[in-house]
CHARMM internal coordinates of N, CA and C (Angstrom, degrees):
IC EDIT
DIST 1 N 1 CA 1.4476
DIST 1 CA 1 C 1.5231
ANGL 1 N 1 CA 1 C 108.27
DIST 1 C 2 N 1.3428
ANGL 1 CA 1 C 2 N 117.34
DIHE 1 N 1 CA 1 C 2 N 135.34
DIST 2 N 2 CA 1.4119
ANGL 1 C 2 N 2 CA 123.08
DIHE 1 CA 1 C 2 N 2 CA 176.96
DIST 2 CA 2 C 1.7402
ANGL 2 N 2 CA 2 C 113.79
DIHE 1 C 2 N 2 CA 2 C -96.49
DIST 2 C 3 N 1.5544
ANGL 2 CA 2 C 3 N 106.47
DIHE 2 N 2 CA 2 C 3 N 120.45
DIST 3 N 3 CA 1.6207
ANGL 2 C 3 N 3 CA 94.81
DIHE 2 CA 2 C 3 N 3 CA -175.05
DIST 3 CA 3 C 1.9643
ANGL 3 N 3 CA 3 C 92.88
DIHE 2 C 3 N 3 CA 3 C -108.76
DIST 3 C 4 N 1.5033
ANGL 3 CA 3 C 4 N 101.19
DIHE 3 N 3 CA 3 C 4 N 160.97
DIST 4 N 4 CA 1.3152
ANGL 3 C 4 N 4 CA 118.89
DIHE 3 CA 3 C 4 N 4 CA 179.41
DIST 4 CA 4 C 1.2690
ANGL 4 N 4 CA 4 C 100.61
DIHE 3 C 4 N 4 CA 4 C -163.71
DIST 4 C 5 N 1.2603
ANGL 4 CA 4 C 5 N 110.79
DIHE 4 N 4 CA 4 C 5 N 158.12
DIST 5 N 5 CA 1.7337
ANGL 4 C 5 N 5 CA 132.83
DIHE 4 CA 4 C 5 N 5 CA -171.02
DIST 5 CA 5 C 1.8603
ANGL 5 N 5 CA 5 C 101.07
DIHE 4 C 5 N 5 CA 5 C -70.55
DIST 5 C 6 N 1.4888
ANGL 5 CA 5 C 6 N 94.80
DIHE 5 N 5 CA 5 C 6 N -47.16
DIST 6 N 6 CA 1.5717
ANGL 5 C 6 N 6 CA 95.49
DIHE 5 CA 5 C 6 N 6 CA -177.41
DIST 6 CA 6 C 0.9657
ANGL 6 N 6 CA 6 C 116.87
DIHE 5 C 6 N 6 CA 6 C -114.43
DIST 6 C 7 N 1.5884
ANGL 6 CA 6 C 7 N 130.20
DIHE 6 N 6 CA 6 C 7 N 173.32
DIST 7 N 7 CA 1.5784
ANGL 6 C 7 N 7 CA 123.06
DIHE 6 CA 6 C 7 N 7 CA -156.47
DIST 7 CA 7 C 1.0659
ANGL 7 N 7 CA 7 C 86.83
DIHE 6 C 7 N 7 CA 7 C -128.57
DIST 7 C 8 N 1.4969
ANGL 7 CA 7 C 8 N 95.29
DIHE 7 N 7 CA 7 C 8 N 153.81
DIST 8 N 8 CA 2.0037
ANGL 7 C 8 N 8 CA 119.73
DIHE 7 CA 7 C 8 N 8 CA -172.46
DIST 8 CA 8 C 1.5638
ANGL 8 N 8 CA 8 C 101.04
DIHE 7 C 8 N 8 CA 8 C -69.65
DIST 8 C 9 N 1.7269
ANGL 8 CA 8 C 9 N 104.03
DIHE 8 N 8 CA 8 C 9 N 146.64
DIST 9 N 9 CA 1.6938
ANGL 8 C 9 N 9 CA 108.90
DIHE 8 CA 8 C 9 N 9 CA 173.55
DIST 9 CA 9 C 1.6128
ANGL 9 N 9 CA 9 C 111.13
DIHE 8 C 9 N 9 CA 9 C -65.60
DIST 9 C 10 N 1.3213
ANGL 9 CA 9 C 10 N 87.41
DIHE 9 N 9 CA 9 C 10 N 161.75
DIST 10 N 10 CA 1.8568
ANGL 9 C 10 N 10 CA 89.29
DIHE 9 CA 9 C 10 N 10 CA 179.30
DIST 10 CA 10 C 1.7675
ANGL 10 N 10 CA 10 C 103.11
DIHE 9 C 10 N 10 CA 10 C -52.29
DIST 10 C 11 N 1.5527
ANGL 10 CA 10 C 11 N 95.73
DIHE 10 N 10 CA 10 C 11 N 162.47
DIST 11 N 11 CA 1.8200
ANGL 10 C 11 N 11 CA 94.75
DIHE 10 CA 10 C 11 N 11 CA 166.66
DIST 11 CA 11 C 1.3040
ANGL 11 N 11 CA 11 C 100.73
DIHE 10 C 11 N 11 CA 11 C -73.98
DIST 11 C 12 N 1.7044
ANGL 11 CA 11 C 12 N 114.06
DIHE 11 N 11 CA 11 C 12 N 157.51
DIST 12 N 12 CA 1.1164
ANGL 11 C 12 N 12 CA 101.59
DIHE 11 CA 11 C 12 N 12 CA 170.44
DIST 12 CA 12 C 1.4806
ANGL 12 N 12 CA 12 C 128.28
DIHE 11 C 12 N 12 CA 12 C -98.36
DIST 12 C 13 N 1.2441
ANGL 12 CA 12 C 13 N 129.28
DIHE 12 N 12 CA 12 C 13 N 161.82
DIST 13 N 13 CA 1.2860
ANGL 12 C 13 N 13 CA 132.73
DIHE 12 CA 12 C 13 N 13 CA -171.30
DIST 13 CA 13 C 1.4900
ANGL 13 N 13 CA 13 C 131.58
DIHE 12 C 13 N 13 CA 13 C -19.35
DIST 13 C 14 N 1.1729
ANGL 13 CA 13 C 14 N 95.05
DIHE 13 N 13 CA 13 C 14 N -71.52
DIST 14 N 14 CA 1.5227
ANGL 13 C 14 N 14 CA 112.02
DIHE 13 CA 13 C 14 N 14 CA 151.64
DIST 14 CA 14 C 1.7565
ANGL 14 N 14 CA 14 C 127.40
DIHE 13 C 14 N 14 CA 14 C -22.04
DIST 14 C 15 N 1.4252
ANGL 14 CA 14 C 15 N 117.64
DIHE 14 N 14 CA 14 C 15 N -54.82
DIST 15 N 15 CA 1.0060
ANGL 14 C 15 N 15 CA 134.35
DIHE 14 CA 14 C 15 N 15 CA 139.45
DIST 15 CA 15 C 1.3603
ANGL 15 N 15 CA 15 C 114.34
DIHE 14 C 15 N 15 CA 15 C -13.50
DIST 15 C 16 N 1.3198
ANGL 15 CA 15 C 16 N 100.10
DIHE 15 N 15 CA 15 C 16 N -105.03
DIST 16 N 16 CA 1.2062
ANGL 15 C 16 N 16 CA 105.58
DIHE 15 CA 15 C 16 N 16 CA -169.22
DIST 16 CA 16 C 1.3081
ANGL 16 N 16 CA 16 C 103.19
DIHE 15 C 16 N 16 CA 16 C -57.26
DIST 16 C 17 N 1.0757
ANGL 16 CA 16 C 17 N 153.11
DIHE 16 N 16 CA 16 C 17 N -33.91
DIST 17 N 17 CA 1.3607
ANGL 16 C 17 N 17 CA 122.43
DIHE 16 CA 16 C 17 N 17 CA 177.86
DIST 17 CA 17 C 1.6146
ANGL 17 N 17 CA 17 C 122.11
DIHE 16 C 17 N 17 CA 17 C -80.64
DIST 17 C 18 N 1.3346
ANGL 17 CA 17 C 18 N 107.72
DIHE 17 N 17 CA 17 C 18 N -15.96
DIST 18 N 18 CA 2.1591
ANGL 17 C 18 N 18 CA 101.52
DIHE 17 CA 17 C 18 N 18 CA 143.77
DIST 18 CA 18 C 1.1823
ANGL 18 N 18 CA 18 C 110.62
DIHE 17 C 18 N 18 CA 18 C -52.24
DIST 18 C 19 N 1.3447
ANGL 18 CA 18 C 19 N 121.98
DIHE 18 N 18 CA 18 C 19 N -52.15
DIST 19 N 19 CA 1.4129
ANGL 18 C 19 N 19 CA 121.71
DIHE 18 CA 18 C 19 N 19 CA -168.05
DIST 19 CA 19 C 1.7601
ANGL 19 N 19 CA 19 C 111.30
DIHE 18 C 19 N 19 CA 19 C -39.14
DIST 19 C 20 N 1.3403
ANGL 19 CA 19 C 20 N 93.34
DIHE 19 N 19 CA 19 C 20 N -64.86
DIST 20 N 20 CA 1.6684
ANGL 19 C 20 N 20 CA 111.54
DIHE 19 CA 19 C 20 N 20 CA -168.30
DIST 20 CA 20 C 1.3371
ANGL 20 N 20 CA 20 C 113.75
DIHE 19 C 20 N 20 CA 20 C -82.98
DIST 20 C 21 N 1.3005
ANGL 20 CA 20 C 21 N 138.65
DIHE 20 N 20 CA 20 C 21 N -42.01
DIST 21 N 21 CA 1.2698
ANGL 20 C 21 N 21 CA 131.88
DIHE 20 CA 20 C 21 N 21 CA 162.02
DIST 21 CA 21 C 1.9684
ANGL 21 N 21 CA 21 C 116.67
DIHE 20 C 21 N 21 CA 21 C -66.68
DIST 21 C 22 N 0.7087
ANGL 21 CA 21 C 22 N 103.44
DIHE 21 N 21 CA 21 C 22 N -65.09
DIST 22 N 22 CA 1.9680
ANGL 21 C 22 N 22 CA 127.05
DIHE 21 CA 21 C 22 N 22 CA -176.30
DIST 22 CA 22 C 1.6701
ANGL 22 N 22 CA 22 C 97.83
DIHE 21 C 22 N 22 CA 22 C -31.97
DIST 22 C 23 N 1.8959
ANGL 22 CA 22 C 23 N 95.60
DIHE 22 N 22 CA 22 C 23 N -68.96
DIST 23 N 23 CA 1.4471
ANGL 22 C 23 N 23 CA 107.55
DIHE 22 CA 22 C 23 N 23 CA -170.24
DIST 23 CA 23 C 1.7181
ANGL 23 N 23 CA 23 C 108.17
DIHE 22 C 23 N 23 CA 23 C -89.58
DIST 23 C 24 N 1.3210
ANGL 23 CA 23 C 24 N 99.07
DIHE 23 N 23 CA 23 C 24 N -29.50
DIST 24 N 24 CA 1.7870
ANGL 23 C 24 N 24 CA 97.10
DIHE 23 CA 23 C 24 N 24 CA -165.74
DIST 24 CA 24 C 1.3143
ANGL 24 N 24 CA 24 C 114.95
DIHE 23 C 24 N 24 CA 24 C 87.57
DIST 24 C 25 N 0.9876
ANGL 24 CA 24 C 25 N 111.04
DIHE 24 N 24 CA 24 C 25 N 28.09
DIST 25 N 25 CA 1.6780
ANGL 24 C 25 N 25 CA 131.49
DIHE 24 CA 24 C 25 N 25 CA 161.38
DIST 25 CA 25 C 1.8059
ANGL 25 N 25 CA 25 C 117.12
DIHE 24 C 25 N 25 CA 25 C -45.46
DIST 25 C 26 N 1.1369
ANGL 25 CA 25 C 26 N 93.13
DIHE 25 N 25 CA 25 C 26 N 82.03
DIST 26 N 26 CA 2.1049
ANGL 25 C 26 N 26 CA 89.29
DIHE 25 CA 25 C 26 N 26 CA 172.55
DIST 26 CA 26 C 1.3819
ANGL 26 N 26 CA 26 C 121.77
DIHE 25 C 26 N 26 CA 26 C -29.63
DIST 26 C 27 N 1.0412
ANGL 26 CA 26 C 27 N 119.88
DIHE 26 N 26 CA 26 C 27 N 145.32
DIST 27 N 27 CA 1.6602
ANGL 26 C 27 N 27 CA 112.10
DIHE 26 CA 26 C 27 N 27 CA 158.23
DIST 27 CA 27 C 1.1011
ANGL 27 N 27 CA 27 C 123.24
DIHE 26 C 27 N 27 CA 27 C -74.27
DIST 27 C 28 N 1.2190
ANGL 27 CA 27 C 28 N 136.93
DIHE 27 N 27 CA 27 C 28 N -12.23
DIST 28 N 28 CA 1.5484
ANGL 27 C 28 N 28 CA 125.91
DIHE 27 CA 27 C 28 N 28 CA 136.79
DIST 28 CA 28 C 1.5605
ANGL 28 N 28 CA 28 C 142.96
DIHE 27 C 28 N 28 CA 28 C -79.45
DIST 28 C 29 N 1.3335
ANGL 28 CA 28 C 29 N 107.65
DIHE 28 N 28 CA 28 C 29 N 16.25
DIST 29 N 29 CA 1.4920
ANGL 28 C 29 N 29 CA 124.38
DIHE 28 CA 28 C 29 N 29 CA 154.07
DIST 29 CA 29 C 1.1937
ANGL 29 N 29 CA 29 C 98.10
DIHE 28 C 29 N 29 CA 29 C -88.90
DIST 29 C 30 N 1.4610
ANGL 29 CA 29 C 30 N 124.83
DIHE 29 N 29 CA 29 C 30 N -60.18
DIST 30 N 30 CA 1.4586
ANGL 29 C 30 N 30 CA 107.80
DIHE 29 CA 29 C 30 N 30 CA -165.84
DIST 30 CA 30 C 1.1935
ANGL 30 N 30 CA 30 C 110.53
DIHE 29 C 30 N 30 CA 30 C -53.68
DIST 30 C 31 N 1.2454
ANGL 30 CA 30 C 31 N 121.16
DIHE 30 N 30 CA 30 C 31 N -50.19
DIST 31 N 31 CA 2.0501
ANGL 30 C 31 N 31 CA 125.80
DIHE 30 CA 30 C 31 N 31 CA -161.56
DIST 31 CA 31 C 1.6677
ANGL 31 N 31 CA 31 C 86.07
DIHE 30 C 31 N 31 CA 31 C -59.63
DIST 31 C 32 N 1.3658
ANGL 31 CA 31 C 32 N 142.60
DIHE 31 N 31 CA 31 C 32 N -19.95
DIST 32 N 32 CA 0.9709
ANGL 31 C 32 N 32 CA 127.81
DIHE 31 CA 31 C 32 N 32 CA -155.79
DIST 32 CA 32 C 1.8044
ANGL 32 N 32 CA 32 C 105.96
DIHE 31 C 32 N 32 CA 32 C -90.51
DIST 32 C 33 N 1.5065
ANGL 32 CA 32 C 33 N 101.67
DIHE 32 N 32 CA 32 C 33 N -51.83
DIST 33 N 33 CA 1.2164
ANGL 32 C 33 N 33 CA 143.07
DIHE 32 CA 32 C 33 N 33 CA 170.12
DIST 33 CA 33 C 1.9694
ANGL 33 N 33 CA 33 C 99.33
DIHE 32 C 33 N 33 CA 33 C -40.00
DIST 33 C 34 N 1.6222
ANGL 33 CA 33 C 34 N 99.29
DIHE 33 N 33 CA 33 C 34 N -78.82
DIST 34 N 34 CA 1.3632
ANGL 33 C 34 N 34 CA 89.96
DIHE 33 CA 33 C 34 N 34 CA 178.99
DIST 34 CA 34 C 1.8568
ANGL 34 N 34 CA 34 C 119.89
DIHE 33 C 34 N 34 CA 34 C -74.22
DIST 34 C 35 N 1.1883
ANGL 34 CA 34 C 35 N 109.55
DIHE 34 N 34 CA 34 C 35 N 28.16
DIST 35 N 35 CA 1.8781
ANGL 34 C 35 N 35 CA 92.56
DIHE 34 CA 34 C 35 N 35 CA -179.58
DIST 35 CA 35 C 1.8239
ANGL 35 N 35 CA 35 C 74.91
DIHE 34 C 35 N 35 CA 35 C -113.94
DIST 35 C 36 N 1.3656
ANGL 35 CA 35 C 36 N 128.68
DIHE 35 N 35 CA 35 C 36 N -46.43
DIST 36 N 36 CA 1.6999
ANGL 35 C 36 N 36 CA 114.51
DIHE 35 CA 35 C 36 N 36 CA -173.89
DIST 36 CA 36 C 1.0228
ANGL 36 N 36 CA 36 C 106.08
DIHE 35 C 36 N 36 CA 36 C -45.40
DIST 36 C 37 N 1.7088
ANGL 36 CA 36 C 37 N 113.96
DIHE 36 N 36 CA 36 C 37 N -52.23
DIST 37 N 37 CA 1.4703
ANGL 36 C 37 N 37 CA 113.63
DIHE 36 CA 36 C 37 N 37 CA -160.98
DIST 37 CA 37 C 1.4501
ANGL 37 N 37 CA 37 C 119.87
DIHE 36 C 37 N 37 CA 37 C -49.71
DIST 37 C 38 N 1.5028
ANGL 37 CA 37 C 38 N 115.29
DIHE 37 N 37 CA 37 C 38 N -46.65
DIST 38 N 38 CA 1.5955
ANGL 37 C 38 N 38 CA 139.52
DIHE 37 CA 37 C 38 N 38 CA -178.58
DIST 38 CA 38 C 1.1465
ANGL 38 N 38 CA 38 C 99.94
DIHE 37 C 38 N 38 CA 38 C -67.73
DIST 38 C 39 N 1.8329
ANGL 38 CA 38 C 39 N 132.93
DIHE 38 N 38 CA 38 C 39 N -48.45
DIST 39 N 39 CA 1.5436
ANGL 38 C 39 N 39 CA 112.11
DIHE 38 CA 38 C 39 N 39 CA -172.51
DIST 39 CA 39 C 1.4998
ANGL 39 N 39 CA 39 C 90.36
DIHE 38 C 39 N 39 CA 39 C -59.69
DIST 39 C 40 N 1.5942
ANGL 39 CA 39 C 40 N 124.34
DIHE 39 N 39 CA 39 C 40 N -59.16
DIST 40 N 40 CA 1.7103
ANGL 39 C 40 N 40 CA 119.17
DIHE 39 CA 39 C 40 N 40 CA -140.58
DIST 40 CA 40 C 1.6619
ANGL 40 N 40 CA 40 C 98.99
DIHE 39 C 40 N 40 CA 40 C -77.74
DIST 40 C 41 N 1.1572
ANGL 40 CA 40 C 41 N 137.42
DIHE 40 N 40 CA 40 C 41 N -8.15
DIST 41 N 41 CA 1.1927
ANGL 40 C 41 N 41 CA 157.40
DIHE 40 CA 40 C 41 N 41 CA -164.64
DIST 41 CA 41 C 1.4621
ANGL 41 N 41 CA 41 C 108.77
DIHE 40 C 41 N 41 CA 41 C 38.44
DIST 41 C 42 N 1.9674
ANGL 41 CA 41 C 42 N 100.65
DIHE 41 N 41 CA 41 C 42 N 65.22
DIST 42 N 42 CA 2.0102
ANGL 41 C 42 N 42 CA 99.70
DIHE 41 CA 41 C 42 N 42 CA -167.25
DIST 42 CA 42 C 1.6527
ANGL 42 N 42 CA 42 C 76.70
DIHE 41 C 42 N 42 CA 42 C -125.32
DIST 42 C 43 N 1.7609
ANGL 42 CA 42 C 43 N 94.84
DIHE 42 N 42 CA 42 C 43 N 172.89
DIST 43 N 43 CA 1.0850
ANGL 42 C 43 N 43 CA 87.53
DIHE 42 CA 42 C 43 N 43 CA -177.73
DIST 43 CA 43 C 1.7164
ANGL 43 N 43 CA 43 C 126.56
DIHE 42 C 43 N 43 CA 43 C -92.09
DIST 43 C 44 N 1.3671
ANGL 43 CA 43 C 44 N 110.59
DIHE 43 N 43 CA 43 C 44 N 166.29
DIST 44 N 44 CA 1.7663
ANGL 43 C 44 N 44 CA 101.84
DIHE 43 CA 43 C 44 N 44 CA -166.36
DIST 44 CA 44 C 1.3886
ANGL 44 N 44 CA 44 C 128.80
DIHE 43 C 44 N 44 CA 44 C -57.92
DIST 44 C 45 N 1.3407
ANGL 44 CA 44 C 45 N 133.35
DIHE 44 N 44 CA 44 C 45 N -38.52
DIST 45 N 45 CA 1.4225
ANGL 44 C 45 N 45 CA 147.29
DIHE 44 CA 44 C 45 N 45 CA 163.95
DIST 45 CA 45 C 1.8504
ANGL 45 N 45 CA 45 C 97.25
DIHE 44 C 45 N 45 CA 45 C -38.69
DIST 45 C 46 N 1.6256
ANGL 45 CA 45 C 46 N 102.64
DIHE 45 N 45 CA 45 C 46 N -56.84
DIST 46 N 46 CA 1.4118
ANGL 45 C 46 N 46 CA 85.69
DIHE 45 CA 45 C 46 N 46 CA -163.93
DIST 46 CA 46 C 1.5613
ANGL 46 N 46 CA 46 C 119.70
DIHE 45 C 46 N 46 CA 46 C -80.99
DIST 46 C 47 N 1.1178
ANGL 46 CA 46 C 47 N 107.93
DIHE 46 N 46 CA 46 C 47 N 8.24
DIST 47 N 47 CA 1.5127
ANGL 46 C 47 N 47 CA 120.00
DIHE 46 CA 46 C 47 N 47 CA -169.91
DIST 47 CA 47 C 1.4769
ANGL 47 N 47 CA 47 C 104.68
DIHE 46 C 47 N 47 CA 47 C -106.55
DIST 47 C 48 N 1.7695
ANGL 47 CA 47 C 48 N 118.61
DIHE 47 N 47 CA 47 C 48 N -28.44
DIST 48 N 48 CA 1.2671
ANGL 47 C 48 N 48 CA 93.90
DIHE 47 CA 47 C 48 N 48 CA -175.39
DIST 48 CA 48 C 1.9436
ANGL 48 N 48 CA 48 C 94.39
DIHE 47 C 48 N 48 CA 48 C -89.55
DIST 48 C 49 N 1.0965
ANGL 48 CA 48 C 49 N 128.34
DIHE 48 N 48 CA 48 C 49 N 13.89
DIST 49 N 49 CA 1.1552
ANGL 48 C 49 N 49 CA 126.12
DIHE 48 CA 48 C 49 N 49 CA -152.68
DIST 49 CA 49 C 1.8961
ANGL 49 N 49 CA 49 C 98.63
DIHE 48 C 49 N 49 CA 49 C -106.90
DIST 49 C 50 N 1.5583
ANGL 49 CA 49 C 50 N 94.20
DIHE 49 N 49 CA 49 C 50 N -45.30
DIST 50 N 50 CA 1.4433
ANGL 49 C 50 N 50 CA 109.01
DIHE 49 CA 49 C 50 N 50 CA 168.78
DIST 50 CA 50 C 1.8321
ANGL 50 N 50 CA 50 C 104.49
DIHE 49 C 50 N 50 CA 50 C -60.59
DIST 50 C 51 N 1.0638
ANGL 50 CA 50 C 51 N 141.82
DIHE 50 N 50 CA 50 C 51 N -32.24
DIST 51 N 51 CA 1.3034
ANGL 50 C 51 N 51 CA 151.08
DIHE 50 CA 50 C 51 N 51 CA 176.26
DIST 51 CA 51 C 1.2143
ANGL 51 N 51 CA 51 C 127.88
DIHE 50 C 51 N 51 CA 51 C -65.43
DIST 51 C 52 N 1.6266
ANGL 51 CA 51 C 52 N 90.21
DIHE 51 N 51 CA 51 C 52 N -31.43
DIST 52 N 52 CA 1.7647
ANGL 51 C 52 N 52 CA 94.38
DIHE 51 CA 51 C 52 N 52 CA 175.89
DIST 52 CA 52 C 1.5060
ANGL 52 N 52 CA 52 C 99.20
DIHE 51 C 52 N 52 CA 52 C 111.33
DIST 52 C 53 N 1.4712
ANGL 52 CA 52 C 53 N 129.97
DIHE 52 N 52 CA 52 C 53 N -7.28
DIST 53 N 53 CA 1.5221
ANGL 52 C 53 N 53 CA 126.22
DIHE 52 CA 52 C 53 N 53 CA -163.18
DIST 53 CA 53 C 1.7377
ANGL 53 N 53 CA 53 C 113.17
DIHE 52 C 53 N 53 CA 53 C -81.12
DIST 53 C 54 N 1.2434
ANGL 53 CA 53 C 54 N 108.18
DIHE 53 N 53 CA 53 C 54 N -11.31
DIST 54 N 54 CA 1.2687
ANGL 53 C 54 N 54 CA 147.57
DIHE 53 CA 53 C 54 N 54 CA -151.53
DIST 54 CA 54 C 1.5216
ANGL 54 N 54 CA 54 C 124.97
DIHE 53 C 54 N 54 CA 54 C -154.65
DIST 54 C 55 N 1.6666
ANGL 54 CA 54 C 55 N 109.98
DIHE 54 N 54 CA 54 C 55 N 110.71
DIST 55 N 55 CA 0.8706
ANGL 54 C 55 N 55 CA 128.93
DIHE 54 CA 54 C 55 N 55 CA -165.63
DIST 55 CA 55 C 2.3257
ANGL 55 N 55 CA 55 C 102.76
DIHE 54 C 55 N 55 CA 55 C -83.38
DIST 55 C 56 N 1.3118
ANGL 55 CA 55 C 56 N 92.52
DIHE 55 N 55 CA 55 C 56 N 148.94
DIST 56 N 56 CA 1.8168
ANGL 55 C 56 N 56 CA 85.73
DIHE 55 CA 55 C 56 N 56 CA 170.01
DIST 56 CA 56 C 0.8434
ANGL 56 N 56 CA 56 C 126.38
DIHE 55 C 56 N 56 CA 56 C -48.34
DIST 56 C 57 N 1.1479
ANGL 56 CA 56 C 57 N 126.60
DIHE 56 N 56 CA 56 C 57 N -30.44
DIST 57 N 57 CA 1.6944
ANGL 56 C 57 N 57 CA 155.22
DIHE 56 CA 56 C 57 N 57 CA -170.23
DIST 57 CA 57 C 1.5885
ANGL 57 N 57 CA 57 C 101.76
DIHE 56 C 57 N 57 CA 57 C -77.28
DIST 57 C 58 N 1.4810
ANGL 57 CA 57 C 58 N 121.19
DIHE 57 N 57 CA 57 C 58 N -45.68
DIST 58 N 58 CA 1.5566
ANGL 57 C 58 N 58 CA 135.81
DIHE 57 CA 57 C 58 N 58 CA 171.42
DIST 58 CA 58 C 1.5147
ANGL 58 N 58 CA 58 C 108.42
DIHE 57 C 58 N 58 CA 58 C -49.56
DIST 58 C 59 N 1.5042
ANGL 58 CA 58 C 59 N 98.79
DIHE 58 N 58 CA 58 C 59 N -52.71
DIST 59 N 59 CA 1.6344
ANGL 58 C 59 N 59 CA 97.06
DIHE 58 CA 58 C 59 N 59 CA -143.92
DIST 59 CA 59 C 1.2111
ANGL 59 N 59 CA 59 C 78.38
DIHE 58 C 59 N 59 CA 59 C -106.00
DIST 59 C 60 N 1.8860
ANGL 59 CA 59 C 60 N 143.73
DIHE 59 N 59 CA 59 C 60 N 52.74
DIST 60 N 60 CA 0.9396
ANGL 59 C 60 N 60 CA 133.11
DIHE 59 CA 59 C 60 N 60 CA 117.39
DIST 60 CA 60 C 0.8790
ANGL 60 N 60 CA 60 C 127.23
DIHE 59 C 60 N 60 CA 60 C -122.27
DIST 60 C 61 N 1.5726
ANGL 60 CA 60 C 61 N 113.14
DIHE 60 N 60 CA 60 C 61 N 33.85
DIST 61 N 61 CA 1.4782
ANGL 60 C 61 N 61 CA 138.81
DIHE 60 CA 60 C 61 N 61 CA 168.17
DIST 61 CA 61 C 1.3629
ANGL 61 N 61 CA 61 C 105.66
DIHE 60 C 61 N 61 CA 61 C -100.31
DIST 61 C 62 N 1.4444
ANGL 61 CA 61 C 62 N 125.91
DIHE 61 N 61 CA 61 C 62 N -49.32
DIST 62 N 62 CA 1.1779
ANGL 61 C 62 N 62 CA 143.15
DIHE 61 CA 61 C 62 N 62 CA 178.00
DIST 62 CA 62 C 1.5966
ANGL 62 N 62 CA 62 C 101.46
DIHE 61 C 62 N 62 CA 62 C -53.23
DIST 62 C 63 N 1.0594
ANGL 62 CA 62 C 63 N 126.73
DIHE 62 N 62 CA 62 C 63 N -56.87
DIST 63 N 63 CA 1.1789
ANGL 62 C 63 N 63 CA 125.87
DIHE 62 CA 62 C 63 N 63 CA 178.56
DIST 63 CA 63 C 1.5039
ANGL 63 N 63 CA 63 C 141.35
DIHE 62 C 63 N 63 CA 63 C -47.67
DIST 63 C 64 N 2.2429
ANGL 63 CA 63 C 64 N 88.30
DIHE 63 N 63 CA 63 C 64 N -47.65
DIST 64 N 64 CA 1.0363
ANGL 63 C 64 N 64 CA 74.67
DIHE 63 CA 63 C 64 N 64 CA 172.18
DIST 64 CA 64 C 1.6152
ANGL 64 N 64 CA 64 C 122.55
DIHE 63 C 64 N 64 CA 64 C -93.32
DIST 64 C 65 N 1.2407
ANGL 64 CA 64 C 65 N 112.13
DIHE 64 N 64 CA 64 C 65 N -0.36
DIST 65 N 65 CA 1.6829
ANGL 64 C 65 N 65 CA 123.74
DIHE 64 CA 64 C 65 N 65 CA 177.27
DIST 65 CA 65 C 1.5766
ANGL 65 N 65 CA 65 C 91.01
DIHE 64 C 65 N 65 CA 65 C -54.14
DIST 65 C 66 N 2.0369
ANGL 65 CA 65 C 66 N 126.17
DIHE 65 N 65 CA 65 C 66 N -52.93
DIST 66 N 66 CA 1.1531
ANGL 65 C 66 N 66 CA 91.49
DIHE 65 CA 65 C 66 N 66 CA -167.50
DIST 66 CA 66 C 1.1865
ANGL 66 N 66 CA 66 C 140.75
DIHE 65 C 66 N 66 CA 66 C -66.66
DIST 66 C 67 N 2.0791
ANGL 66 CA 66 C 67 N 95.12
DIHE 66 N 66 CA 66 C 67 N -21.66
DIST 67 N 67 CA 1.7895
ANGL 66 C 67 N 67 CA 101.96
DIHE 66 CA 66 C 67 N 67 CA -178.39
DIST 67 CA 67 C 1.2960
ANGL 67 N 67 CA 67 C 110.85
DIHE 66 C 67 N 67 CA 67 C -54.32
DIST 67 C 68 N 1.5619
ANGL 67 CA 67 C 68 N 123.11
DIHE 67 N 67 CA 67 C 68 N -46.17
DIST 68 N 68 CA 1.7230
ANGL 67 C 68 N 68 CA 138.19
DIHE 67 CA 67 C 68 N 68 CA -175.95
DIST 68 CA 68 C 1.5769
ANGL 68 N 68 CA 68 C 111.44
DIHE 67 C 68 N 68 CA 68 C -46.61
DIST 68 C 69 N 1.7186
ANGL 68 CA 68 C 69 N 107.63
DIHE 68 N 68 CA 68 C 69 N -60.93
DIST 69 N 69 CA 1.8468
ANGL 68 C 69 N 69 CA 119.55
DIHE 68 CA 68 C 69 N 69 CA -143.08
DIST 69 CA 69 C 1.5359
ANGL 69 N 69 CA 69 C 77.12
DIHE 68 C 69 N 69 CA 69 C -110.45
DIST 69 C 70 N 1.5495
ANGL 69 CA 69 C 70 N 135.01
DIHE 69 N 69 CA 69 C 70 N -42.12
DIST 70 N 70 CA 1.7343
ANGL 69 C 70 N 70 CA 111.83
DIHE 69 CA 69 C 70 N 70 CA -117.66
DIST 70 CA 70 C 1.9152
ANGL 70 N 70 CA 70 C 68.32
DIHE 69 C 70 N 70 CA 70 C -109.12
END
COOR INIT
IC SEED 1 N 1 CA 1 C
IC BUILD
């Protein structure tokens, strides 16, 4: 778990809508995904990935969409 004084910005939009269209991400992975992410203040890809929401194969899609789009 990563601790810090301040908490990470929301993901941004975009994001989440790779998330849910791209991968097919439920809206209750995400709500799940983003309330861990905000308690542990890590970032979301790797948290829903650490969770199981997200396959290895995902969160190196996610990744590289962010180097490309994000």
């Amino acid at each position: 778990m990563v601790h810090s004084s301040s908490p990470l910005p929301l993901p941004p939009q975009a994001l989440l809508r790779f998330l849910r269209q791209d991968l097919g991400l439920s809206e209750n992975a995400l709500a799940l995904g983003l309330r861990q992410a905000a308690q542990e203040r890590a970032p979301l890809p790797v948290v829903l990935w650490r969770y199981g929401l997200l396959s290895l194969e995902q969160l190196e899609q996610v990744l590289q969409w962010q180097d490309s789009d994000g």
